[in-house]
C-alpha distance (Angstrom), angle and dihedral (degrees) to the residues before:
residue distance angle dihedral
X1 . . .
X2 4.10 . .
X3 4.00 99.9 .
X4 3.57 99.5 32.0
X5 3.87 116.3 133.2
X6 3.74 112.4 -171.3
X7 4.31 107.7 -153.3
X8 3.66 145.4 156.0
X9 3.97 111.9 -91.4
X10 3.86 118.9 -110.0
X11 3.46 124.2 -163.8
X12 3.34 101.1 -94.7
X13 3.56 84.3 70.5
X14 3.59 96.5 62.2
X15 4.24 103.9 99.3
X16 4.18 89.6 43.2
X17 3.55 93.7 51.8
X18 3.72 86.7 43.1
X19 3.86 81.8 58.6
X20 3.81 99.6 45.1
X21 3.92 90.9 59.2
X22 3.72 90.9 46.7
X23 3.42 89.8 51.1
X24 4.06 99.2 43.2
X25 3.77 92.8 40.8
X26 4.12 93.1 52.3
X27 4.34 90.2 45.1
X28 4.17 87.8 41.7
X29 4.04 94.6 50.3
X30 4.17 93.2 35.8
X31 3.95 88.0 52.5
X32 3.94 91.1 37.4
X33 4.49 83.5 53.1
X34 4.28 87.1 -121.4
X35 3.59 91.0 115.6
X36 3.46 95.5 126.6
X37 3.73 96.8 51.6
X38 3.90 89.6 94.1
X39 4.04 94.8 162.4
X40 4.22 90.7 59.3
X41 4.00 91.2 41.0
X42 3.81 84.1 52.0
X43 4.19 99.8 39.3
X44 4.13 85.8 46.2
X45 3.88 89.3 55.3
X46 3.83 92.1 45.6
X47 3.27 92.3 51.8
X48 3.74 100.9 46.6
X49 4.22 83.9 45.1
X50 4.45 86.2 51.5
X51 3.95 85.7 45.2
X52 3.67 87.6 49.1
X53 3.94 98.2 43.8
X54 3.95 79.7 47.9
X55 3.70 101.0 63.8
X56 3.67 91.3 38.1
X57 3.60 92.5 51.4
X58 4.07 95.2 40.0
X59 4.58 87.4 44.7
X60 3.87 76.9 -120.4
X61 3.63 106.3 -46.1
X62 3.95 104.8 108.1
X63 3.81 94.5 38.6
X64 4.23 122.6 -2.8
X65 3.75 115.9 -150.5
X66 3.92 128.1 -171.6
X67 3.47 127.5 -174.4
X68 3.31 142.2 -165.3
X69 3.98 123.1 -122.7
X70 3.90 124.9 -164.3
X71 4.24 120.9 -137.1
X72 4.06 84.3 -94.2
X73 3.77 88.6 55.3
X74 3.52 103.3 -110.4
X75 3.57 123.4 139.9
X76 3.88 115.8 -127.9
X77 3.59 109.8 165.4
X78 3.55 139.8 21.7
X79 3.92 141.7 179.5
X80 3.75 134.4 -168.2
X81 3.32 141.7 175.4
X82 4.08 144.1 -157.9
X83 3.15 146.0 133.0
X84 3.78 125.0 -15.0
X85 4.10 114.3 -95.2
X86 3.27 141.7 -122.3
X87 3.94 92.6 -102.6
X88 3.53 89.2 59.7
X89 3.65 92.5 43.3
X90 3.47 91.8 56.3
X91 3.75 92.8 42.7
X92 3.65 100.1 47.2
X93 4.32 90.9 43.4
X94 4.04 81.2 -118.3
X95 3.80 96.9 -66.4
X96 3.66 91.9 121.5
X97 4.26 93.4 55.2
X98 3.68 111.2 145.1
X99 3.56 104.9 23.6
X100 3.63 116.6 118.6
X101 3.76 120.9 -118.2
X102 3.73 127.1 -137.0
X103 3.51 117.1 -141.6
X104 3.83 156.6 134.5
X105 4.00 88.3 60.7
X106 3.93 86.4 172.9
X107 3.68 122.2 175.8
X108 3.69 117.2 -178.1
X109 4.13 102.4 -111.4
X110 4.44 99.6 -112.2
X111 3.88 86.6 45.5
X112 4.09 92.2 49.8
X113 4.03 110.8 106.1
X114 3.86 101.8 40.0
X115 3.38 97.5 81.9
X116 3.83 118.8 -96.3
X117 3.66 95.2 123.3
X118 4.13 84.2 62.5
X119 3.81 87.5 41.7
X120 3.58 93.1 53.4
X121 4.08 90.2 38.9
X122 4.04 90.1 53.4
X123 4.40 92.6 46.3
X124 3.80 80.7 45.1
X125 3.80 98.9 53.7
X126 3.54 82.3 41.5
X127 3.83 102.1 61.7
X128 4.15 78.8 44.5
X129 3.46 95.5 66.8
X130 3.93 101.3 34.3
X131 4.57 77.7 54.9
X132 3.66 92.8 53.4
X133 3.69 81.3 -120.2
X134 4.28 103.7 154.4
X135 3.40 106.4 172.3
X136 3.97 137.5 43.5
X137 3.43 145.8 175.1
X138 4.22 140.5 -157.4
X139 3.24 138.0 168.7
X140 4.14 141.0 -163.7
X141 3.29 135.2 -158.7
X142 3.85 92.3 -177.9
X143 4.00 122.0 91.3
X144 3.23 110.6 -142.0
X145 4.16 90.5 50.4
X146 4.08 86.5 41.7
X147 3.84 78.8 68.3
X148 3.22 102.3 44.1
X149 4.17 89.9 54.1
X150 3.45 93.7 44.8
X151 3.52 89.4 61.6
X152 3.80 93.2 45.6
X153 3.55 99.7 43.8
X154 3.83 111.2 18.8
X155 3.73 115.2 -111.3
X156 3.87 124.1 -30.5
X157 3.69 123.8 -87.4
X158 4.20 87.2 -138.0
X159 4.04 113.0 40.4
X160 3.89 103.6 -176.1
X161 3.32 99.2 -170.8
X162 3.86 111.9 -153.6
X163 3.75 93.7 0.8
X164 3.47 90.3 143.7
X165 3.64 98.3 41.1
X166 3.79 132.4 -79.5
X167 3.64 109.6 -4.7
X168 3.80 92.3 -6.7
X169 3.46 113.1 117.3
X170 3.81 144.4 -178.8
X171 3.36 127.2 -137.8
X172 3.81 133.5 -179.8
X173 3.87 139.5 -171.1
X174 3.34 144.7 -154.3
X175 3.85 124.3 -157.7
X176 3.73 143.0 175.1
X177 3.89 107.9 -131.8
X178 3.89 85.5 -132.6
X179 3.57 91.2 60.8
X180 3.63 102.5 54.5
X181 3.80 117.0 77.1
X182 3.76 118.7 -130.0
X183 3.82 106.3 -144.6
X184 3.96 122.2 -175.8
């Protein structure tokens, strides 16, 4: 984690971010065994790209990125948040309108395990709390980060079991930023 600079994207940045969420999304859905759902791999990565082209468009107002760059200034992880989507719209019968969603915490697969995803998580929680923002929500539909937030944040307040087809599920959170402790 020594090196790590957490900043806002520029647009410069644009074509390697472009290539850190093609690479993250093809390692996530070959070790989740959905390789050969090629239309989702491709509508996640336009959507991370539109959420991208959103926050540069919007200087960070419609959807705020950060990423994280290494000493050789590479950029291997990244996080955003926005507003909540239409999944969790539909999920939550619209109860949970107007919260902002965290999401696209990507870390590039041979930098995952040292800690940028937390380093990212803490700037995040940060940027919460200096927004008066109190309350946020996520959600995964992957397995092996289902784990990981389960462990962070206890189980999810939506458990859609199968959502994604047989033993696929969806699972979705809700959290008060003063409840989740930022760790560096």
């Amino acid at each position: 984690m020594y090196g790590i600079k957490i900043r806002r994207p520029r647009a410069e940045d644009f074509e390697e971010l472009m290539q850190l969420f093609i690479a993250v999304v093809e390692d996530t859905f070959k070790r989740e065994g959905l390789s050969d759902l090629s239309d989702d791999r491709e509508s996640e990565i336009e959507s991370k790209k539109r959420y991208l082209q959103s926050d540069l468009d919007s200087n960070g107002e419609q959807r705020y990125f950060l990423i994280a760059v290494d000493q050789h200034h590479r950029i291997v992880g990244t996080i955003e948040y926005g507003p909540a989507s239409e999944l969790i719209h539909e999920c939550t019968n619209g109860t949970w309108d107007g919260l902002q969603e965290v999401g696209t915490v990507f870390v590039l697969p041979e930098y995952q395990g040292r800690g940028i995803g937390t380093l990212l998580w803490s700037a995040m929680l940060l940027i919460f709390l200096g927004r008066g923002i109190h309350e946020f929500c996520l959600d995964s539909g992957y397995g092996r980060a289902q784990a990981m937030w389960r462990k962070k944040f206890g189980e999810p307040d939506y458990w859609l079991k199968d959502y994604w087809g047989p033993g696929h599920d969806h699972m979705i959170w809700r959290k008060n930023v003063r409840d989740v402790e930022i760790m560096v």
